[in-house]
N, C-alpha and C positions, 0 to 999 in steps of 0.2 A: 287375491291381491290385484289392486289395477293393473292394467297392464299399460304402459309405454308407447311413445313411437321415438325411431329414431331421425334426428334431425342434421346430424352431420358422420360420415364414413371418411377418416384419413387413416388409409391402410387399414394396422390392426385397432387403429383406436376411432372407437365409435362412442357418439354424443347422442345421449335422447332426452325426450322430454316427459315429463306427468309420473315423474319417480320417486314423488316424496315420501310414499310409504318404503320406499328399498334401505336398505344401510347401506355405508362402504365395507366394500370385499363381498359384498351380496355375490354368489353365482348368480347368473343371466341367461336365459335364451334368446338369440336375437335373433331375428326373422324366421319364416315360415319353416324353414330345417333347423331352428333351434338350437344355431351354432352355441357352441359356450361361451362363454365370455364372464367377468369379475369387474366388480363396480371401484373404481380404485382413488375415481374424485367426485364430490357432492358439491353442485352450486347451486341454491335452490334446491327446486323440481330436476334440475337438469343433471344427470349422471354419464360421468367419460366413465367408457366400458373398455377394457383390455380384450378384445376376443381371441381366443387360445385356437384359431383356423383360420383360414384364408376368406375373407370380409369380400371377394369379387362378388358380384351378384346382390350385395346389399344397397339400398338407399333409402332415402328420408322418404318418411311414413310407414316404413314395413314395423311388426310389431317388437317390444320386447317386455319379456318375461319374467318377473324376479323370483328367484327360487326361497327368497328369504334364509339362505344358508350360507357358509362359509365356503369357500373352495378346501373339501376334506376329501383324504383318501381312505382308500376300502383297506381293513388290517385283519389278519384273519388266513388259516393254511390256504394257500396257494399264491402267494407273493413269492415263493424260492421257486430259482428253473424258469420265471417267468419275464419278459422283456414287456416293458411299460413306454408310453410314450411319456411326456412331461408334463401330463395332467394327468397319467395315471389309467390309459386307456391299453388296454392290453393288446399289442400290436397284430401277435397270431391271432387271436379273436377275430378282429378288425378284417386279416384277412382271409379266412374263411369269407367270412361275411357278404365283402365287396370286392375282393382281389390285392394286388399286390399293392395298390395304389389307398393311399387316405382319401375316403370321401367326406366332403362338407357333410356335418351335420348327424353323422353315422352314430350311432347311440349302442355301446355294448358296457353290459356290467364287468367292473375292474377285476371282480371275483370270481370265477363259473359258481352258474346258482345250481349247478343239475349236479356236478363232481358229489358224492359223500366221503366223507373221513371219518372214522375210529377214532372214537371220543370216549377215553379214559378218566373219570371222575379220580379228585386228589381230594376230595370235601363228603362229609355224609348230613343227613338231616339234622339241622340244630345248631351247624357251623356258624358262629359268626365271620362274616366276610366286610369285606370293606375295598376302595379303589385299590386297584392293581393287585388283589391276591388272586392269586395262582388257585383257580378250581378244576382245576383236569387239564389233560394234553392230549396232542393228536401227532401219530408220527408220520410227518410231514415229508419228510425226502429217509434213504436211509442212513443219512449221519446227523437230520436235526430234530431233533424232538420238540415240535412246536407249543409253547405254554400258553392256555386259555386263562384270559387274566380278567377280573370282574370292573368292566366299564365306567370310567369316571361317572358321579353321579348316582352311582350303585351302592348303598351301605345299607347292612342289615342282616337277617339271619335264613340260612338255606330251608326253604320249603321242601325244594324235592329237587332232583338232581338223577340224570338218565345215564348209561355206558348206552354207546352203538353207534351205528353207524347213521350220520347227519349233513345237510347239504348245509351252508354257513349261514343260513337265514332260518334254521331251524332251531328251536328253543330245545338247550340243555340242562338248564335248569333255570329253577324259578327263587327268585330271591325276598322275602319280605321286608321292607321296608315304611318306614313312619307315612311316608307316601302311598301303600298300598303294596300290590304283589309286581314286583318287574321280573321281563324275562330275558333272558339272556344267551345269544346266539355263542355261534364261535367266531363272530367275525364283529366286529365295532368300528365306528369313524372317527377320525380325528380332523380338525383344519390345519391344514398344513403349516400356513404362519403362525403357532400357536405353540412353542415348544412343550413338548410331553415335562409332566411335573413327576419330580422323585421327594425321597427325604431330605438327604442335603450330599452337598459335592463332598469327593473324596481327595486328598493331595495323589494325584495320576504319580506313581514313584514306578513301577515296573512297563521295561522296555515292551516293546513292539518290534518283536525279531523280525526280521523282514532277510536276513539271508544274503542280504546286500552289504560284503563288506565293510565301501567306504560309507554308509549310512551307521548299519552296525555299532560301529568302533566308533569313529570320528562324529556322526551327526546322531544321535539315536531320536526317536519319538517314542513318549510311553503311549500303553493303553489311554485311552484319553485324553491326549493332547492332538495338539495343532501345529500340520504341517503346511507348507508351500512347495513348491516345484516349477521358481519362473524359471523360461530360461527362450529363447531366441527360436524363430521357424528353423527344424531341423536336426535341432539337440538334444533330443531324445527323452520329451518328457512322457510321452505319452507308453513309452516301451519302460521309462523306468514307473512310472502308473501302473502298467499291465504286470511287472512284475513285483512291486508289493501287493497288488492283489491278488497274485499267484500262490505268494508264498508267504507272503506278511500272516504274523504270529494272532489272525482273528478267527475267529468260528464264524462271523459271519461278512459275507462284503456285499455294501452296494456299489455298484457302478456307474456313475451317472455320465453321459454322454454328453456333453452341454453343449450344442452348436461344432458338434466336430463332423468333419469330412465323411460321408455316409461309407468309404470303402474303410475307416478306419474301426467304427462301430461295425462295419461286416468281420473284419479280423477280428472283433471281440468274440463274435457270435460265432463264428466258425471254430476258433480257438479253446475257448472257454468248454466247449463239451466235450475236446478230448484231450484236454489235460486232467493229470490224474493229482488227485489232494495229495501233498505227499504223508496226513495223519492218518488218512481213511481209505485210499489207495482208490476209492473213489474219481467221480465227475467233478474237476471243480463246479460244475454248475450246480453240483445238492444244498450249494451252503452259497450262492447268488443272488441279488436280482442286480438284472440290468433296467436301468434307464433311459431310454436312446430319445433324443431330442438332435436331431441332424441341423446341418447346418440349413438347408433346405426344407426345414420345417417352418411353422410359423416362428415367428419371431418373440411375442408374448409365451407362448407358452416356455420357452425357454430359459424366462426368467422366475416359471413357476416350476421346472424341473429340479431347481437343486433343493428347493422346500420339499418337493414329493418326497424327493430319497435323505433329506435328514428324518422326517418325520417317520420311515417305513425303518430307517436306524434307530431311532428312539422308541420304538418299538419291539425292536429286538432287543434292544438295550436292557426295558424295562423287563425281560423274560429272564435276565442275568446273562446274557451273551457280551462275548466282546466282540464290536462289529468296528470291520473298517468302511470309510465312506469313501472312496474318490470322486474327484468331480474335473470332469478334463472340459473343458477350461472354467474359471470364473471369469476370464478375461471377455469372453463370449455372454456371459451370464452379465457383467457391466454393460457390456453393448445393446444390449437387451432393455438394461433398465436407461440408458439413457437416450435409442431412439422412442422410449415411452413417453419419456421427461422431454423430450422433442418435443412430443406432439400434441402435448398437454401446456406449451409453451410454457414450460417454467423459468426460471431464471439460471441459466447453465453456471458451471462452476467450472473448472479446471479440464481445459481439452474437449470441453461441452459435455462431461458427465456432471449428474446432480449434484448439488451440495450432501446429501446427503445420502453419496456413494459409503462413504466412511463410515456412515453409522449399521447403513444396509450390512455392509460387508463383516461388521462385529457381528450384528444380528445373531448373521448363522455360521461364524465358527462358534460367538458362543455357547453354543446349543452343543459343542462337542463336549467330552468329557467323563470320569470316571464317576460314577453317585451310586450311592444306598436305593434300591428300588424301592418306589411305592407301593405298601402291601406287604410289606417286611423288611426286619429289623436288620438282615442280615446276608439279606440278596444283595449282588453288586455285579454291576452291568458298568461296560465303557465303550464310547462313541468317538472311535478316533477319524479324526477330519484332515484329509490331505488332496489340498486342491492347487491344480497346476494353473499356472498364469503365461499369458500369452502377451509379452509387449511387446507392442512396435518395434521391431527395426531389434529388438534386445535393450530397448529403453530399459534401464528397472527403475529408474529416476520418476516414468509415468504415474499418472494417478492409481489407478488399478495396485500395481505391483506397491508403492508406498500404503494404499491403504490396508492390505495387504501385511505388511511384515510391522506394521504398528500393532497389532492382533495377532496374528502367531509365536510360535515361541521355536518353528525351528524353519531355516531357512535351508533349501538344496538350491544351490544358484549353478543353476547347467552354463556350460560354457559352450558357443559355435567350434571354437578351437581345439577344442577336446575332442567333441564330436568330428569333426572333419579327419583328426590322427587316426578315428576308429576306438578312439580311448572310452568305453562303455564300460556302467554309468557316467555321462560326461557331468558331473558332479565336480566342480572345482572348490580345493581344499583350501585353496589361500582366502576365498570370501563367504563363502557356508559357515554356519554357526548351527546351535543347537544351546536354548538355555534352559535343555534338562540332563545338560551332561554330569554334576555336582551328584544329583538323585540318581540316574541310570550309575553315573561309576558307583557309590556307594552298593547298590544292587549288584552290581557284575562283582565287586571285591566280592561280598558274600557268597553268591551264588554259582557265579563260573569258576573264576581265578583270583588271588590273593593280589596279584602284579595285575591287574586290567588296565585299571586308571593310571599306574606309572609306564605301561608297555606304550598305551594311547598317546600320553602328553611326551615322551619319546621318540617315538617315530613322527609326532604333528611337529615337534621342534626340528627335526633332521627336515621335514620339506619346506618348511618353512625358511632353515637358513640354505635349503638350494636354491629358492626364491633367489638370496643375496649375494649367492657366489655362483649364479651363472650371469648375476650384472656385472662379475668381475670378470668373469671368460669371457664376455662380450667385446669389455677394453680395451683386456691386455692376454687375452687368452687364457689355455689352461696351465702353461708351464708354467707359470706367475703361479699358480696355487700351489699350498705344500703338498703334502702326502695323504696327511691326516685329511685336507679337505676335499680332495681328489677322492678320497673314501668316501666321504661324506655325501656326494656327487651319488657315486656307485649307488650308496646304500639308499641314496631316497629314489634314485630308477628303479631298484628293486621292486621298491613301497610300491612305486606309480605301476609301474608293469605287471608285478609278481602278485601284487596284493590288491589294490585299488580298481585294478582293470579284472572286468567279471563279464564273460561272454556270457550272454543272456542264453544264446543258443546251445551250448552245451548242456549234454545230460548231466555231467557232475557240477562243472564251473556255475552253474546258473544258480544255486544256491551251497551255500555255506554255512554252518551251524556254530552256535556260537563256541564251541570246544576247536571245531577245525578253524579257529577266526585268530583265538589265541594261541594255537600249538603253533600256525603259521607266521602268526605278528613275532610269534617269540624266536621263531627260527628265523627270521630277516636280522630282528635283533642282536641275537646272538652272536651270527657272522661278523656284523659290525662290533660287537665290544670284543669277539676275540679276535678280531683283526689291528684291533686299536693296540692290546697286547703285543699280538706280534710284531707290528710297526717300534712298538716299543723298545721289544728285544733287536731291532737290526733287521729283520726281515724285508726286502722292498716288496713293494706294493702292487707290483706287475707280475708277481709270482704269487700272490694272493686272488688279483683277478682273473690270471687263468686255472685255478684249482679245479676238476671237473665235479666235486662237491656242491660249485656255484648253479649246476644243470639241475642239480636233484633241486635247490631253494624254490628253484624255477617253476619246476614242472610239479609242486607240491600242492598247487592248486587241484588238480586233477586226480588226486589220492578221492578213490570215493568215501564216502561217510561212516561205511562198515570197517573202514584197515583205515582211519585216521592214527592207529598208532604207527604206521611205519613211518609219521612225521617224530616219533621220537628217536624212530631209528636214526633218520639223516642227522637229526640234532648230536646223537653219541657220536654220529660219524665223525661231522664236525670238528667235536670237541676232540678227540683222535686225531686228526689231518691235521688241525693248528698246533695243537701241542708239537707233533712230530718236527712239521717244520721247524719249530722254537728252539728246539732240540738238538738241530742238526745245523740251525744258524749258530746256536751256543759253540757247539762241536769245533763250527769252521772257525769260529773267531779264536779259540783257544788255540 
């Protein structure tokens, strides 16, 4: 292919000339270290190149090179355990290599070509095969059994096929097809802009337990759907991030770093190897990849990081896992695309990002999602997408976060004010929504509890009218309220302290399962309707709040997951201590 010169360097965006054989999204090498770089506008001959490294050292006339290829990542055992930068370069690699530091220009394979893996044939001689069936596996970490799936392009019938031990650029089997004999490695490329193809989408109806009560109950996200997580510098999006990828109900997580604080991605990396899975008592790290794209990295490349890791998700997808994806921030991923659209002088839109932020942004949630794998009838893989937003100032009004929640279908809106109380997750219940609460209740009635969905929209009603009658304690204070809503008070502090607030740092408190989610929503409840009783019968309502039964409600959080039933004990207790009172109010009045 000819090759180039370049005729203009601004920052990461470079202009050359004599490119007419290239296409857009061509990989590039530009100058004599071969930086990478993506061809992402065509005028004429002349191509604006994205380069995914730091462009000092370049100027007009040095060469460039087009690869004639896509920007694709490497797919195949060793993406689990391993930390990628946002083109896919494998970080510890990198520094072996040249030290702690990214050198321009430094060239390592995404995949070790020397590692071998134990390659189990699932196919014998004479199989017909076709895209995406499953012809053997490698056991990749010790809780993932990684699926070898036959390469788009690939149809036809198995020639021969090896068991042993093979480095990923070696031939496991040989397939025949109308084209001749193809062979087929354990590792394959895809282009990352390029969503992976299935059979067809599935309706996403089963939650995504995540352990996080107020998400849980109040906001759920199924397998395959699409979350957000804006919320203001501070309020803890990135800790309630770390913790659905902790404990969020997926076999697989990517973690994508996108422009975040580089001591924040070292707490991933430090953290993340010795937390234990709570299914496999394992490394979280067996069932991983990290992403890491610092804020201090280039700048382009960071807007190809969050394609890396949908694509390395879709991939697992398509092996029939359910993978969660995070992406801490897209807000930073926007910033990205729009000092590009800078420098390509396009015509800015809203706050000087593109006009066509909005559609970027569909793009790759929708790429999330539950679907039928390709290559059978009956495999089923989901790619659930939960990416945090960063606005200005806690704008949510800004372009980003609107383009944003016109695309998702569940919203966690953190609040500053939450956070600053210590109220973790600061998840605020008055503007959060969720529009798979209809589908998730339906599944929790069947599958947890028969009362889910009436415990839920019960206690959402009691915080909702505390909203209204602490505009009345404001007024005219609290004596102005009766009894009844002086309870009402009580019982949604409960909600808020007892139930909603979840210390991340605790060994029990930090996750919750969905039986200890209900035994608890139903014991807050409980006090409250048979308190409503007693107030009935004559009881006052300051001998109700000092009951020391209220301690046990309390500290029911902290009951571990093995003795969840001594939450039914408090409950009999309970129902025992109201009645008595009632009993003894009866008594006096007679």
């Amino acid at each position: 292919m000819k090759i180039g010169k370049v005729i203009k360097v601004s920052g990461p965006l470079v202009v050359a000339s004599d490119m007419d054989e290239a296409n857009i999204y061509d990989v590039v090498k530009v100058g004599e270290k071969g930086l990478i770089g993506e061809i992402i506008e065509m005028r004429g001959d002349r191509a604006s190149i994205q380069v995914y490294e730091e462009t000092a050292g370049i100027g007009p006339g040095d060469p460039v090179e087009s690869t004639g290829e896509p920007l694709s990542v490497e797919l195949g055992p060793g993406l689990l355990e391993a930390m990628f930068d946002g083109i896919q370069r494998p970080l510890n690699a990198i520094m072996d290599k040249v030290g702690n530091f990214l050198t321009k220009g430094v060239s390592v394979a995404s995949l070790d070509r020397n590692k071998k893996w134990h390659f189990v044939p699932e196919v014998k001689v004479g199989d017909k095969v076709e895209p995406g069936y499953i012809i053997g596996s490698v056991q990749e970490t010790s809780v993932i059994n990684h699926k070898i799936m036959i390469p788009y392009g690939i149809e036809g019938t198995v020639k021969s096929v090896k068991e042993g031990d093979f480095t990923v650029v070696e031939t496991v089997a040989e397939i025949e097809t109308k084209d001749g004999i193809k062979n087929v490695t354990l590792m394959q490329k895809w282009p990352v802009r390029k969503g992976r193809p299935y059979v067809r989408k599935l309706n996403p109806e089963e939650p995504m337990v995540t352990g996080q009560r107020v998400i849980d109950t109040f906001f759920p996200v199924t397998k395959g759907g699409t979350a957000c997580v804006p919320g203001p510098f501070g309020s803890g999006k990135t800790v309630v991030q770390h913790q659905l990828a902790k404990w969020g109900d997926a076999q697989i997580v990517v973690y994508v770093g996108c422009g975040e604080r580089g001591n924040e991605m070292t707490d991933v990396l430090n953290e993340f190897p010795e937390l234990k899975d709570p299914k496999t008592g394992e490394s979280l790290m067996k069932r991983t990849v990290l992403i890491a794209n610092t804020s201090n990295m280039p700048v382009a490349a960071r807007e190809a990081s969050i394609y890396t890791g949908l694509t390395i998700g879709e991939y697992f997808r398509d092996m029939g896992y359910s993978v969660a994806m995070m992406a801490d921030s897209t807000s930073r991923w926007a910033e990205a695309l729009r000092e590009m659209s800078g420098r390509l002088e396009e015509m800015p839109g809203d706050e000087g990002y593109p006009a066509y932020l909005g559609s970027r942004a569909a793009d790759i949630y929708e790429r999330a999602g539950k679907v039928i794998c390709s290559g059978s009838d009956d495999r089923e893989g989901a790619l659930t997408f939960i990416g945090a937003v960063s606005p200005p100032g806690g704008d949510l009004s800004e372009p980003v976060t609107q383009a944003t929640l016109r695309i998702v279908k569940v919203f966690w809106g953190l609040d500053a004010q939450l956070a600053y109380r210590r109220h973790f997750p600061s998840i605020n219940w008055l503007n959060s929504y969720s529009l798979y609460l209809d589908k998730i209740g339906r599944w929790m009635d069947k599958n947890v509890a028969a009362d889910w969905s009436a415990l839920r929209t019960e206690a959402m009603s009691l915080l909702q009218e505390e909203s209204k009658l602490e505009e009345i304690v404001r007024l005219v204070g609290i004596d102005a309220l009766s009894e009844k809503d002086r309870l009402k008070l009580e019982v949604a502090k409960s909600l808020r302290e007892d139930y909603l607030q979840q210390n991340a740092f605790h060994e029990v408190d930090t996750y919750a399962s969905l039986d200890k989610q209900h035994k608890m929503l139903k014991l807050i409840l409980s006090f409250y309707n048979l308190s409503n009783k007693a107030l009935a019968a004559g009881v006052y309502l300051d001998k109700l709040l000092k009951l020391e039964i209220r301690d046990k409600i309390a500290r029911a959080k902290y009951i571990a997951e093995g003795e969840i039933d001594k939450i039914d004990g408090i409950m009999s207790e309970l129902q025992d201590v109201i009645d008595k009172i009632i009993t003894e109010e009866g008594v006096a009045n007679a």
